[in-house]
MARVEX-606991 format. One line per 8 residues: number of its first residue (from 1); their letters; for each residue z, y, x of C-alpha. Coordinates in Angstrom, 2 decimals, always signed. Each point is the difference from the previous one (the first is absolute). Example, Ala and Ser with C-alpha at 12.3 -4.5 7.8 and 13.67 -1.06 7.14 Angstrom:
BEGIN
1 = as = +7.80,-4.50,+12.30; -0.66,+3.44,+1.37 $
# end
This chain:
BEGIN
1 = xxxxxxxx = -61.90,+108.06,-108.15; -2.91,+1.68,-1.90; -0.88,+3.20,+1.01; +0.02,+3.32,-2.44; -0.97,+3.59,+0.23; +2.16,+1.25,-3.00; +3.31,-0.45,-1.05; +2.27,+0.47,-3.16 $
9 = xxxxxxxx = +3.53,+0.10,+0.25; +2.42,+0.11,-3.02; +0.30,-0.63,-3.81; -1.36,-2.83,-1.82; +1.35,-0.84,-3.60; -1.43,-1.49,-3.29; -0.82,+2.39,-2.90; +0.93,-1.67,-2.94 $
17 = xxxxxxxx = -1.34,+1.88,-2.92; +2.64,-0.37,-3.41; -1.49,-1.25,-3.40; -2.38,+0.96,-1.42; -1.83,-0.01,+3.20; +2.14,-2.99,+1.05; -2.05,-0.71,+3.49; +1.30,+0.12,+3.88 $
25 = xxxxxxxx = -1.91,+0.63,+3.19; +0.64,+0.34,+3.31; +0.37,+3.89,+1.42; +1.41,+1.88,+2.35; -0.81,+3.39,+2.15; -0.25,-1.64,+2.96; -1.75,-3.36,-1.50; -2.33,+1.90,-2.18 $
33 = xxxxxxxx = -1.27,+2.14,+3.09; -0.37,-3.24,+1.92; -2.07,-2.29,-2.20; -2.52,+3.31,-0.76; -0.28,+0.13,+3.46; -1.02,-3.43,+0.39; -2.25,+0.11,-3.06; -1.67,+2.64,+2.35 $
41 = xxxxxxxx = -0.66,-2.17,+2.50; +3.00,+0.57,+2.70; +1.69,-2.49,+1.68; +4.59,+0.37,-1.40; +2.74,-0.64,+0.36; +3.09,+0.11,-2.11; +3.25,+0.61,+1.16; +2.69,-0.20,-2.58 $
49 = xxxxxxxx = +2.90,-2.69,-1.56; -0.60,-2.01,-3.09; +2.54,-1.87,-1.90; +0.31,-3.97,+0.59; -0.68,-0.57,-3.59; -3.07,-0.36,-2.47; -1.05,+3.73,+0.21; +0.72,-0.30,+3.60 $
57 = xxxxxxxx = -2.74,-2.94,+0.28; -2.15,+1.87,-2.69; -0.06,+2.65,+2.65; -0.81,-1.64,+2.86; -2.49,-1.80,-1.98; -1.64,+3.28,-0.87; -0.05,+1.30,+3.15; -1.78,-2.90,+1.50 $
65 = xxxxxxxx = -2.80,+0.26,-2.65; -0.43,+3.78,+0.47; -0.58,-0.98,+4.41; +3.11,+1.59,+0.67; +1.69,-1.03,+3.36; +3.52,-1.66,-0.44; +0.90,-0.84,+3.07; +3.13,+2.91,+0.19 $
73 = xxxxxxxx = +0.79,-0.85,-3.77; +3.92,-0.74,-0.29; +1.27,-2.40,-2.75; +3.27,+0.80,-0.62; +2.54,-1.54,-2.34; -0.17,+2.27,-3.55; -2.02,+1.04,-2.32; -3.43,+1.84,+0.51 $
81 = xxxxxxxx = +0.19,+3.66,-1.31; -1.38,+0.75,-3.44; -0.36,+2.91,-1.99; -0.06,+0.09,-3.78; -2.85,+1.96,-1.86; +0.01,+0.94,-3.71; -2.81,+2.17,-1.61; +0.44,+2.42,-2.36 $
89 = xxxxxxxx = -2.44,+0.71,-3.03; -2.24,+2.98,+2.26; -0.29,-3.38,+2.37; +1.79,+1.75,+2.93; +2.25,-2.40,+2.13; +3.73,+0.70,-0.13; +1.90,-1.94,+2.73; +2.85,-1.48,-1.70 $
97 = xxxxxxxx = +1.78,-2.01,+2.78; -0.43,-0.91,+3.63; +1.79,-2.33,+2.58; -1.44,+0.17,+3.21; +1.52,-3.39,+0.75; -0.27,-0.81,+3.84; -2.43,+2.91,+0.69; +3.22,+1.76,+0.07 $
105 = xxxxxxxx = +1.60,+0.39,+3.67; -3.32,-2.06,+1.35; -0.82,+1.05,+3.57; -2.35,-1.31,+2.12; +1.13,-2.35,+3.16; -0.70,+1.04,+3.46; -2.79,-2.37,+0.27; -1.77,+1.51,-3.04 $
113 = xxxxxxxx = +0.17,+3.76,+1.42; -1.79,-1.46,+3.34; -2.84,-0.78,-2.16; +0.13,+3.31,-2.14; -0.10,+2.12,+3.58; -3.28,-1.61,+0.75; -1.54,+0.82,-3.15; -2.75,+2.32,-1.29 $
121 = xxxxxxxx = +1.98,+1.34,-2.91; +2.84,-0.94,-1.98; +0.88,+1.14,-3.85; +3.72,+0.57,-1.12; +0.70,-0.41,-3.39; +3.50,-0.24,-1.27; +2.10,-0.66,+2.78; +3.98,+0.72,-0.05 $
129 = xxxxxxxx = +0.24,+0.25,+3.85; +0.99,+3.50,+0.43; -2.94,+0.59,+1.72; +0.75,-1.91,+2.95; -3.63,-2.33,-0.07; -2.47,+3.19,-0.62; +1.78,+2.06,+2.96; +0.00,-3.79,+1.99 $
137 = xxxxxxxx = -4.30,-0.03,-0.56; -0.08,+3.96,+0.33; +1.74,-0.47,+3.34; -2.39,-2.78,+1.11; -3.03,+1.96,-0.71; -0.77,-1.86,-3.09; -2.48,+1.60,-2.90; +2.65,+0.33,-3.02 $
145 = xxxxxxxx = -0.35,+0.43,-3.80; +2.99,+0.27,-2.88; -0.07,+0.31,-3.23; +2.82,+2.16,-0.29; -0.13,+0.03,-4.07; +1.23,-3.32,-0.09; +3.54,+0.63,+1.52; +2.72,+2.32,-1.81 $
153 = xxxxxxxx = +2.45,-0.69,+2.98; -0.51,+3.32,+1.60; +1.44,-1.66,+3.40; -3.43,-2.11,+0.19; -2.30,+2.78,-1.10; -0.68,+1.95,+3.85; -3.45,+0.48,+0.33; -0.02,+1.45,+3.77 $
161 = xxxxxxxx = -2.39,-1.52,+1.50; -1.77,-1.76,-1.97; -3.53,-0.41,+0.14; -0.64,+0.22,-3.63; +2.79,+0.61,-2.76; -0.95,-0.98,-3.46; +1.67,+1.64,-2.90; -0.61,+0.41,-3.79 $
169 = xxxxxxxx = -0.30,+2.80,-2.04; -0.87,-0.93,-3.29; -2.04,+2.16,-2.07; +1.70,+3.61,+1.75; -2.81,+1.26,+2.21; +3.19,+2.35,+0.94; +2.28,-2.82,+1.22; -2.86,-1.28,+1.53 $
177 = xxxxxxxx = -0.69,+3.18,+1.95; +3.29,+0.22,+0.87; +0.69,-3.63,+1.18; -2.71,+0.40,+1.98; +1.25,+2.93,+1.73; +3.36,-1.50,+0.53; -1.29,-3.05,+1.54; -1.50,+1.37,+2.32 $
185 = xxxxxxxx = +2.33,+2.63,+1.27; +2.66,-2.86,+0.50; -2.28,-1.76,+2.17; -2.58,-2.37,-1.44; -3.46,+0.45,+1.50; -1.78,-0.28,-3.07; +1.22,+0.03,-3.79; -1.55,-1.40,-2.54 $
193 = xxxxxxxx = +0.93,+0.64,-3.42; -1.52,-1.91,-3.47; +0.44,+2.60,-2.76; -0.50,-2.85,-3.22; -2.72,+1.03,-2.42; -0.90,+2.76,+2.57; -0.91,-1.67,+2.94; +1.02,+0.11,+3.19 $
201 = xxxxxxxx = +0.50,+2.31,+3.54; +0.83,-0.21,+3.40; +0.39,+2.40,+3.07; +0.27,-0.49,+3.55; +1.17,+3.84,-0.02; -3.18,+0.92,+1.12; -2.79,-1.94,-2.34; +0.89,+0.02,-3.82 $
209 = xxxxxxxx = -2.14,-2.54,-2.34; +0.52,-0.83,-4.00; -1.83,-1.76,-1.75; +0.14,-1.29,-4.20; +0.44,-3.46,-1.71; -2.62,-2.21,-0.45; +0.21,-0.35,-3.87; +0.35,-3.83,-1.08 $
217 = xxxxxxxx = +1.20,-1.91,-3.06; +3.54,-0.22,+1.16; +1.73,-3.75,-0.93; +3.18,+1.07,+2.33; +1.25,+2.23,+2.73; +2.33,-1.92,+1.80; -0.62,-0.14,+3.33; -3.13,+2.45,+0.11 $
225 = xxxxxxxx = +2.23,+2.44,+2.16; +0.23,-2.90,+2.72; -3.65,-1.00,-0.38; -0.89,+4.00,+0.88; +1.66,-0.57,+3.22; -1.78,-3.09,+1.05; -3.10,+1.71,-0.77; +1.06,+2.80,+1.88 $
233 = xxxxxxxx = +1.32,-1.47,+3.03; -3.43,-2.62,+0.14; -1.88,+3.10,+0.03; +1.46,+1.92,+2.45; +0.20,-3.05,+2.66; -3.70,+0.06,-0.23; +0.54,+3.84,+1.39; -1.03,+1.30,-3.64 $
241 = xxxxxxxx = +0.56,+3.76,-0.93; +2.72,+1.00,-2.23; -2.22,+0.46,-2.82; -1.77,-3.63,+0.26; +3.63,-1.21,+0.33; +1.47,+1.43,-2.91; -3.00,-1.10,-2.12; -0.41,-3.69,+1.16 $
249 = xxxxxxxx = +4.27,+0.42,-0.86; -1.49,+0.88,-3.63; -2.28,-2.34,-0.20; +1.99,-3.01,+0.80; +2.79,+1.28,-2.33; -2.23,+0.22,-2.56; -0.87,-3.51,-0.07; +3.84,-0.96,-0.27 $
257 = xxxxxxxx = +0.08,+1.98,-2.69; -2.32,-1.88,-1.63; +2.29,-3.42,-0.32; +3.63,-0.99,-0.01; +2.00,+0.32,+3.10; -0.40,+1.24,+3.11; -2.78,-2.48,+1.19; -2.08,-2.36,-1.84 $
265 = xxxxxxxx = +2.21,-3.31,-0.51; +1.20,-2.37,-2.51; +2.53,+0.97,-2.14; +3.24,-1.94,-0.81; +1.27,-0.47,-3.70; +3.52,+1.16,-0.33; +2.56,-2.52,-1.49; +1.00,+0.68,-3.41 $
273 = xxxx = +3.81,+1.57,+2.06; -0.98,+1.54,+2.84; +3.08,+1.22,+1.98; +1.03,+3.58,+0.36 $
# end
């Protein structure tokens, strides 16, 4: 089997973007993390379930192109999730409808966690496991990172333990202070905290860092919050500071920023009746 030193486990799905826009790509916490990472030069894999359909095979397609390992892929019989995007006139993203498809209820198999135990890190995105893999990894002595913005289930949102919770704040340098804060005093090691158009933090509870945007011509946000991670977590397995972590986080969310979706890719028109 090919041999990895970071993982991604959870949510894949196709953002289809509604007329006028009328374009779908391939997205996805977990995804999104994992081909960034890979477009930084680590070896991943990709642990998640895809629909046996056309999206399903668009997927796997993708994920193939990007260098992602899809050995622990399942193909399961359904559709792959998708979430439907509409615009409004300011150009902020509304989203209008999603079915997470077989992502919903997906676990990983017994054989999949022995490879995840051996691991140098694995990311989390949206996950509906209760929990049960990140306290699995935690127990095993595994490095561990969530995103915990991406789940509203508050029975998947514990954070003990993990080595580095992700959250969003928007633009509320209040929230932000006081997600960080919170974080931390239920039991991740280090928070980390994007704060929009004002940047970004993170705290171990002893060393605070912040740092601004990098201001670019911005074509799109979606997926610049999962590109920050990837930045961030490349950084730090290179044993980079908090500072140098949170700005290479910028950096590489910047350039997302500057093109549709949450990687660079081509995109797929949408039929004339896309479903709901």
């Amino acid at each position: 089997m090919s041999t990895f030193e970071f993982a991604v486990v959870g949510d894949n799905c196709i953002d289809r973007f509604m007329p006028p826009v009328g374009l779908s790509l391939i997205g996805g916490n977990a995804v999104n993390v994992g081909v960034q990472l890979s477009r930084l030069g680590h070896r991943v894999a990709y642990f998640g379930a895809v629909g046996d359909d056309s999206d399903g095979r668009r997927m796997m397609a993708c994920f193939h192109e990007n260098g992602l390992v899809t050995d622990h892929v399942q193909v399961v019989d359904g559709i792959t999730a998708y979430t439907n995007i509409e615009v409004d006139e300011a150009g902020d993203r509304i989203l209008a409808f999603e079915d997470f498809g077989v992502c919903k209820g997906y676990r990983p198999t017994s054989r999949d966690i022995e490879s995840l135990v051996r691991l140098r890190h694995v990311h989390i995105g949206w996950l509906d496991d209760g929990g049960v893999l990140r306290q699995a990894l935690r127990a095993a002595g595994v490095s561990v990172s969530q995103d915990v913005s991406v789940n509203a289930d508050p029975t998947n949102l514990g954070v003990e333990g993990l080595d580095v919770a992700f959250a969003s704040a928007g633009a509320d340098r209040d929230r932000a202070d006081y997600l960080l804060r919170t974080l931390l005093k239920e039991g991740a090691k280090l928070a980390v905290v994007t704060c929009g158009s004002l940047g970004s933090m993170a705290s171990d509870g002893k060393v605070r860092a912040q740092t601004a945007i990098r201001p670019v011509e911005v074509v799109d946000t979606t997926g610049a919050g999962d590109s920050f991670i990837a930045g961030f977590l490349s950084a730090r397995s290179f044993g980079k500071d908090l500072q140098a972590c949170l700005e290479q986080g910028r950096d590489v969310a910047a350039e997302t920023c500057r093109h549709i979706g949450g990687f660079p890719q081509e995109p797929v028109a949408l039929g004339p009746h896309p479903l709901p």
